[in-house]
C-alpha positions in Angstrom: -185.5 63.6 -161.2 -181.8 64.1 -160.9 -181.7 65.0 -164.8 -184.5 67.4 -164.2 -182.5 69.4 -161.6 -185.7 68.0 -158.8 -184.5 66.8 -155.5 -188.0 66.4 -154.1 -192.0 66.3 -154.3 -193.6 67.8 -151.5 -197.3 67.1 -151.4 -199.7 68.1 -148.4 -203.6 67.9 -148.2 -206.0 67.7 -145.7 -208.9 65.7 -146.9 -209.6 62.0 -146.2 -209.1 59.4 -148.7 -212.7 57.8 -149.4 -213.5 54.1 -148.6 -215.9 52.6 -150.8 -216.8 49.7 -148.2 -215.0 50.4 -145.1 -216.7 47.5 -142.9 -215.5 44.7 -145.8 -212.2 46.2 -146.2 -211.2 45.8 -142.3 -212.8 42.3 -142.2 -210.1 41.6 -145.4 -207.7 42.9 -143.6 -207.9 41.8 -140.5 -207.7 38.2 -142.5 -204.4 39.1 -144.3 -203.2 40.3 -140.6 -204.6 37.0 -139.0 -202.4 35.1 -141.6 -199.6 36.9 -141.3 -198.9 36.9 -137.5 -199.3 33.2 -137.4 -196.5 33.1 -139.7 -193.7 31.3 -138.4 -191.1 33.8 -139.8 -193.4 36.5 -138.4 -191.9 37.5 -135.2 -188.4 37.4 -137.3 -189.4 39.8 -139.3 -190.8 42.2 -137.2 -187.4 42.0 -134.8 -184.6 42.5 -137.9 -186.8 43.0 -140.8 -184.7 42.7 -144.1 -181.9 41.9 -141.7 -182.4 38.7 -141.3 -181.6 37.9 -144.9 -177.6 38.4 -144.3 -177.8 34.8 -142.7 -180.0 33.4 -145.4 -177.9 35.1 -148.5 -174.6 33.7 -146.9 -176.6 30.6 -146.7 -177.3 29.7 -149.9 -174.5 31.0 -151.6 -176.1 34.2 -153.0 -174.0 37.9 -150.9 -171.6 40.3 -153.0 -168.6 39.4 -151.1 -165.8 41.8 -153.0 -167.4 43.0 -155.4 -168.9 39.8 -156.3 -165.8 38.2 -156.7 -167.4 35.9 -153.8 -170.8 34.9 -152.7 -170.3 34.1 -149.1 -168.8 36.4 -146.4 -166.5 34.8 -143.5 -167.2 37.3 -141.1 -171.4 37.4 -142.1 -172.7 37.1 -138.3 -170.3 40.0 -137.5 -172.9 42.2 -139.7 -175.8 40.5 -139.8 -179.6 40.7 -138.2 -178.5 38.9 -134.6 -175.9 41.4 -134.1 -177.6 44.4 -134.6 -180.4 43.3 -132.8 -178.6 42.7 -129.9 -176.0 45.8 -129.7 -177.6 48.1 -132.2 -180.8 48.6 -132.6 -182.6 51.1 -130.8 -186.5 51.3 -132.2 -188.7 50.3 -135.1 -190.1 52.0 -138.0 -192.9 50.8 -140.3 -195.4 52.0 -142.9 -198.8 53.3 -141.9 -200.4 50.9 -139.6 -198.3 47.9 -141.0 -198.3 44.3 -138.7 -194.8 43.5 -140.2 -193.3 46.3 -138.7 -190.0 45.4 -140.4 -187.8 49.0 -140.2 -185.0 49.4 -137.6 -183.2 52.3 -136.4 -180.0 51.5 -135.2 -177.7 53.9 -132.7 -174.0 53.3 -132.8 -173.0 53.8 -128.7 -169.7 53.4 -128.6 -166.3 53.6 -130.1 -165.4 55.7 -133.6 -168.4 56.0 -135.0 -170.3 56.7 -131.7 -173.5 58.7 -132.2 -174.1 57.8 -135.9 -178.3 56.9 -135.8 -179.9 55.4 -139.2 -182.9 54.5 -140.0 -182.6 50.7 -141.5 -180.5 49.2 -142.5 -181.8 47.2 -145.3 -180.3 44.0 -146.4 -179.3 45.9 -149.7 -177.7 48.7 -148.1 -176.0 46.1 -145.4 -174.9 43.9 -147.9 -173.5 46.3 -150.6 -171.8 48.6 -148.3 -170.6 45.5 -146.1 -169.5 42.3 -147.5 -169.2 43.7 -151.4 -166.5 46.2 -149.8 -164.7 43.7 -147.8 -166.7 45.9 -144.4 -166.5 43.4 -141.5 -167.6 45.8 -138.7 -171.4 46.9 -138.5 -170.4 50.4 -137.2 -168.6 51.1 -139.3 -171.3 50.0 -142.3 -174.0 52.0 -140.4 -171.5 55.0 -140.8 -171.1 54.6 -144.7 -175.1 54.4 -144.8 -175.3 57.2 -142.9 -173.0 59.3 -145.2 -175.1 57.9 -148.4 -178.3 59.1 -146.5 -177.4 62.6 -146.0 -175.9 62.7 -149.5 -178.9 61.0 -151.3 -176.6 58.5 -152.8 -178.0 55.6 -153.8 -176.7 52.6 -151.4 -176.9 49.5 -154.2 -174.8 51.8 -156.8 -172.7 53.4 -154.6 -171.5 49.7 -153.6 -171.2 48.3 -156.7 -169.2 51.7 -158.0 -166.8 51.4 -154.7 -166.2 48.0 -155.1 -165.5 47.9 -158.8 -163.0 50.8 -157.7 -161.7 48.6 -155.5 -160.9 45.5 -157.9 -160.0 47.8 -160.6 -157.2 49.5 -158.7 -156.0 45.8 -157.5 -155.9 44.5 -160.7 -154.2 47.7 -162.2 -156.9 48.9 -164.4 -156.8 52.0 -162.2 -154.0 53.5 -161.3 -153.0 55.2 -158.0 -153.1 58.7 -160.6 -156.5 58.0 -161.6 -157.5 57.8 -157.7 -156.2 61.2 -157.4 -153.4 59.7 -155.5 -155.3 58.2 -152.5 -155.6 54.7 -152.4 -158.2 52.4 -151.2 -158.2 48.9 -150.3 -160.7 46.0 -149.1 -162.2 47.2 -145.8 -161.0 50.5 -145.2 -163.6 52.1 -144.1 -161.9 55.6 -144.3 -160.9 55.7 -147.5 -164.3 54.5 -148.5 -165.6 57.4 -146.8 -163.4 59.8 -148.7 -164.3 58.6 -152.0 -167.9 58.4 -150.8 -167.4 62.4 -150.6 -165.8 62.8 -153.4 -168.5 61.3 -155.7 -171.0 63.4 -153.9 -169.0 66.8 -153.9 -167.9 66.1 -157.6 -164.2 65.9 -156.5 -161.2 64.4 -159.0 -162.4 60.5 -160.0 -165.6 61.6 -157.7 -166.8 63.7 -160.4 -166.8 60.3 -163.7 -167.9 58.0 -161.2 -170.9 60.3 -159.9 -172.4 59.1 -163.4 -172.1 56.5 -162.8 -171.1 52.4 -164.6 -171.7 53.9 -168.4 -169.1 57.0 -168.0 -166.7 54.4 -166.0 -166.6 52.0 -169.0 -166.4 54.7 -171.4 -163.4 56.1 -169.5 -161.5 52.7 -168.3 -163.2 50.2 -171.0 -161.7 47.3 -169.0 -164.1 48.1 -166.2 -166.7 46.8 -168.1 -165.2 43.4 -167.0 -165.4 44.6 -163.4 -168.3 46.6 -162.8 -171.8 44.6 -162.6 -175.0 46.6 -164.2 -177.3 46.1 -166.6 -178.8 48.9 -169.2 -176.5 51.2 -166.9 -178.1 50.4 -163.6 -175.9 48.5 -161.1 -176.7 45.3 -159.8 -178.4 44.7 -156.6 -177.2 42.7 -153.8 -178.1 39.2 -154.6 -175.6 36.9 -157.0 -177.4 35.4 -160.1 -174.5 32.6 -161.1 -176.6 30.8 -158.4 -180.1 30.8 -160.7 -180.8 31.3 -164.3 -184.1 32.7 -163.4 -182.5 35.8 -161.5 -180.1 36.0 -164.3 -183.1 36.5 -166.6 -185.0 38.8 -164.3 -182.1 40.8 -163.9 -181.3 41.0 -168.3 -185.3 41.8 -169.0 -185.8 44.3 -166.1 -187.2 47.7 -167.8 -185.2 49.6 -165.4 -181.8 47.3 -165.7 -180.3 44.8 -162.8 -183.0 45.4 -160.1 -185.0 43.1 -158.2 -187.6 45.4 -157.7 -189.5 43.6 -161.1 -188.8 40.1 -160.3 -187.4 38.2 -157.3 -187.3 34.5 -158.2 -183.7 33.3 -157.2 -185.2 32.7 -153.2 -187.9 30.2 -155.1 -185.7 29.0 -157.3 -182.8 28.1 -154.8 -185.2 26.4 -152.7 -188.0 24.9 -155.3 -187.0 25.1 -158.9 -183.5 23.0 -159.1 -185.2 21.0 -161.7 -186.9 24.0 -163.3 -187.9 23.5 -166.9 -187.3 26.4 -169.3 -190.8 27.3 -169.2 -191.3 27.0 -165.7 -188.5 29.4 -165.2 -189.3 32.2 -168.0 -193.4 31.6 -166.4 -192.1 32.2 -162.6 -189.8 35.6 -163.9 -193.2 36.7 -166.2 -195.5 36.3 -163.1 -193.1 38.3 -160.9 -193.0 41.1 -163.3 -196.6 40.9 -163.3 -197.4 41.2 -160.0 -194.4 43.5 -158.1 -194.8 45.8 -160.1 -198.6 45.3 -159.4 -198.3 46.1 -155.8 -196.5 49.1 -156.9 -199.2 50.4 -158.8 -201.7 49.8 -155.8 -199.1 51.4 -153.5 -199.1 48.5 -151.2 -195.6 46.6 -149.8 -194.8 43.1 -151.8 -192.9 41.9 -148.4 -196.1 40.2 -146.9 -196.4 38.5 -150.5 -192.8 37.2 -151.0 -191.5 36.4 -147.8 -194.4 35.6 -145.8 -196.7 33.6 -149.1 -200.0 36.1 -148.3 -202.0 34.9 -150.7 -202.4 37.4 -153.4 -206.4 37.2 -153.8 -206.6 39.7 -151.2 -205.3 42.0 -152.9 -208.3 41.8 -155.6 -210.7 42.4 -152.5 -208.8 45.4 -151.4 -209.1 47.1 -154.6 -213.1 46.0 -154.8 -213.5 47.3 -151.2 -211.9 50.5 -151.6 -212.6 51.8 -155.3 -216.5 49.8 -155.7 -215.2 48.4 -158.7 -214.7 44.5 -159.3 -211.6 43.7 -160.7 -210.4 40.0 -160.5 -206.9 39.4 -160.3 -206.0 38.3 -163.4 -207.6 41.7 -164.6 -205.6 43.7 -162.3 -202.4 41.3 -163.4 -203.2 42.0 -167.3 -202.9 45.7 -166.3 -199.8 45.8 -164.8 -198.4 43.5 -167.9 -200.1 46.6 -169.8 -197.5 48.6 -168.0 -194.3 46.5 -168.9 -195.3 46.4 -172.7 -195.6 50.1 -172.3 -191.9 50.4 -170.5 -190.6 48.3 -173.4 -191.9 50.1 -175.9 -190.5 53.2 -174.5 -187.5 51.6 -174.2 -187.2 50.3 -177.3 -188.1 53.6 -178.8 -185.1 55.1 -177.0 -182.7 51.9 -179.2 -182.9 49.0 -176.4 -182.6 45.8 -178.5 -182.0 42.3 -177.4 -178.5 42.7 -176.8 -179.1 45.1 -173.8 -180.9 42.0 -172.0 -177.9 40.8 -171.1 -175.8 40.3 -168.3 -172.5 41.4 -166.5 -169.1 40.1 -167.9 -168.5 38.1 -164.2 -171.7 36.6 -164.6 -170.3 34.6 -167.6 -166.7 34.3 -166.7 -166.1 34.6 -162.9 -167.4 32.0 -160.5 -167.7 32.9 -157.0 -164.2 31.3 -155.5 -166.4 29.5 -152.5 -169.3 28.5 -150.9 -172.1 26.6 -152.4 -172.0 27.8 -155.5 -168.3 28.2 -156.1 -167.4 27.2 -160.0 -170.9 28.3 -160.8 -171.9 30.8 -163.9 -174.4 31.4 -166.4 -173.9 29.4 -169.5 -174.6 31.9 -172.5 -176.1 29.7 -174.4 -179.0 28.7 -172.2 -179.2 32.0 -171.4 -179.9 32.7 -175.2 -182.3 30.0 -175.3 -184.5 31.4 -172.1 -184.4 34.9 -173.2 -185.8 33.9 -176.9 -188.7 31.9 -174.6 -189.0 35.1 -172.4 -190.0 36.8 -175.8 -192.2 34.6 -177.3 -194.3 33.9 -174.1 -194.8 37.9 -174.0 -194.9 38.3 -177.9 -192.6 40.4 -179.0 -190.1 40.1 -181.7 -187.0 37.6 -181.7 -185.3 41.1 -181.0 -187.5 42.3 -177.9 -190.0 44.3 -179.7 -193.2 44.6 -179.1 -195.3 44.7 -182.0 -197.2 47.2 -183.7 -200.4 46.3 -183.0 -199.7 46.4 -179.5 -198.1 50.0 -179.6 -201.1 51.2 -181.4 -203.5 50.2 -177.8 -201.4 52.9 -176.6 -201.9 55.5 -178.9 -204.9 57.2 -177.2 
């Protein structure tokens, strides 16, 4: 939208969306919701929402600490769901009549940053504006979410960016001239703020970083070292050294290192240790099958990952509401529809297999402690997985889908 000048769609209407079988639908539901509040993680969710995975991230080895230069954070129940459930949080928000309930809004009361109110935070947003930039106090993180808010920055890039500032200017990539003479360090939250402004307002080093990791390598090509992104897209807030699987999610994700397509290093962690090859390309496939599945019926995947809601209601849903009986695997072979179609755009526009890669530290830097300390991704297994990925979703040993498959398209 940004490219097109558009900073919003503003739609209003009046009319009721039609229920094919409203009695059906609400006995389905009220199944899903029966399931769900029995949950043992259920009442945690609906207190801190996607809070509550700062504790489990620092757990298992998986938060940006310093621009990923760590995956724990010493200081992670300073900023994490406990504490701002218990000094900040003020109310909850939550999608249209949604049991998980899982949105905060926080109000900082006292001190500096006194009066800041947000809506959140996320784990994301938390994590990347927190631990990644060395942020210790959850004021002060609020306030730097609050800034991105009204600036309609993005909170997962604008980490990443900040933080591969950061390490750049510490290991002398940057100098203090190409900060425009203001320097920044770990966990000052001011100068984070400043630069925060100055990418926003277009200001000195504001106005290369603003487009972000591409024109930063192009500019300073040892960044490329530094900064974590893939297809141009910086990474989100979960470490990949940890599990292949991510790693893998992250390289073949249409829109570069998102988890929005595939979420498998929570699973993995905790089941897939002694993965095979196949298991782990299937559990990445089946991810990117179904998330973006729940996108298309515009319908939250949190109930699915985090609380296992079994997915066959989601094939009742659609019956229920459209009159149409589409069995999962249906619906599932749609949405795959969807990612050859993404590919194919993507390769149209000259994305080949070496764009499914991965960041530089992924390779090369191990987190320095922690669970995973000494940990990467070995490129050659890597290699091996991604040629796998391929051939399980038939396209070329170069990503690309094949003709026959374009030409479904063509009408």
């Amino acid at each position: 939208m940004g490219s097109k000048n558009l900073k919003a769609i503003a739609v209003r209407g009046q009319q009721d969306l039609p229920v094919y079988d409203l009695p059906h639908l609400l006995a389905e539901a009220d199944k899903a919701y029966k399931y769900m509040k029995e949950h043992k993680f259920f009442k945690l969710w609906q207190q801190q929402g996607l809070m509550n995975d700062i504790e489990y991230a620092n757990t298992i080895g998986i938060m940006p600490a310093y621009n990923f230069k760590d995956s724990v954070f010493a200081k992670y129940d300073q900023i994490n769901g406990t504490t701002m459930l218990n000094h900040y949080k003020i109310g909850d928000s939550a999608c249209f009549l949604c049991p998980m309930c899982c949105g905060n809004i926080c109000l900082v009361r006292h001190g500096k940053y006194a009066g800041t109110i947000v809506e959140g935070p996320e784990y994301e947003s938390c994590a990347m504006l927190g631990p990644n930039l060395g942020i210790d106090n959850f004021a002060a993180i609020l306030s730097v979410i609050h800034l991105c808010d009204e600036f309609g920055i993005d909170t997962i890039s604008a980490g990443n960016i900040i933080g591969a500032v950061i390490e750049g200017y510490e290991k002398g990539i940057l100098s203090l001239s190409d900060l425009d003479g203001r320097e920044i360090n770990w966990g000052e939250v001011d100068a984070i703020q400043e630069l925060l402004k100055r990418i926003a307002h277009r200001e000195g080093i504001g106005d290369i970083l603003a487009d972000g990791s591409r024109r930063i390598i192009e500019t300073w090509p040892e960044m490329d070292k530094i900064i974590l992104q893939v297809k141009g897209l910086e990474q989100s807030a979960y470490d990949s050294r940890a599990g292949i699987s991510m790693a893998l999610a992250y390289a073949t994700s249409d829109v570069g290192a998102h988890h929005t397509r595939a979420w498998t290093i929570a699973k993995e962690m905790e089941e897939g240790q002694n993965w095979t090859d196949d298991e782990r390309v299937d559990t990445v496939i089946y991810h990117q099958k179904l998330r973006p599945l729940f996108d298309m019926l515009g319908v939250c995947r949190l109930p699915w990952i985090e609380l296992g809601l079994n997915e066959q209601h989601y094939e009742k849903f659609y019956e229920f509401v459209t009159g149409k009986e589409m069995p999962l695997e249906r619906l599932l072979a749609l949405s795959n529809d969807i990612y050859d179609l993404t590919r194919l755009i993507n390769t149209h526009l000259g994305i080949r297999r070496k764009d499914d890669s991965l960041p530089y530290k992924v390779w090369s830097n191990p987190p320095l402690t922690g669970p995973n300390a000494g940990k990467v991704i070995d490129r050659e297994h890597f290699q091996k997985l991604l040629s796998l990925y391929y051939q399980k979703r038939g396209w070329d040993k170069n990503g690309i889908p094949p003709a026959a498959l374009e030409a479904n398209f063509n009408d």
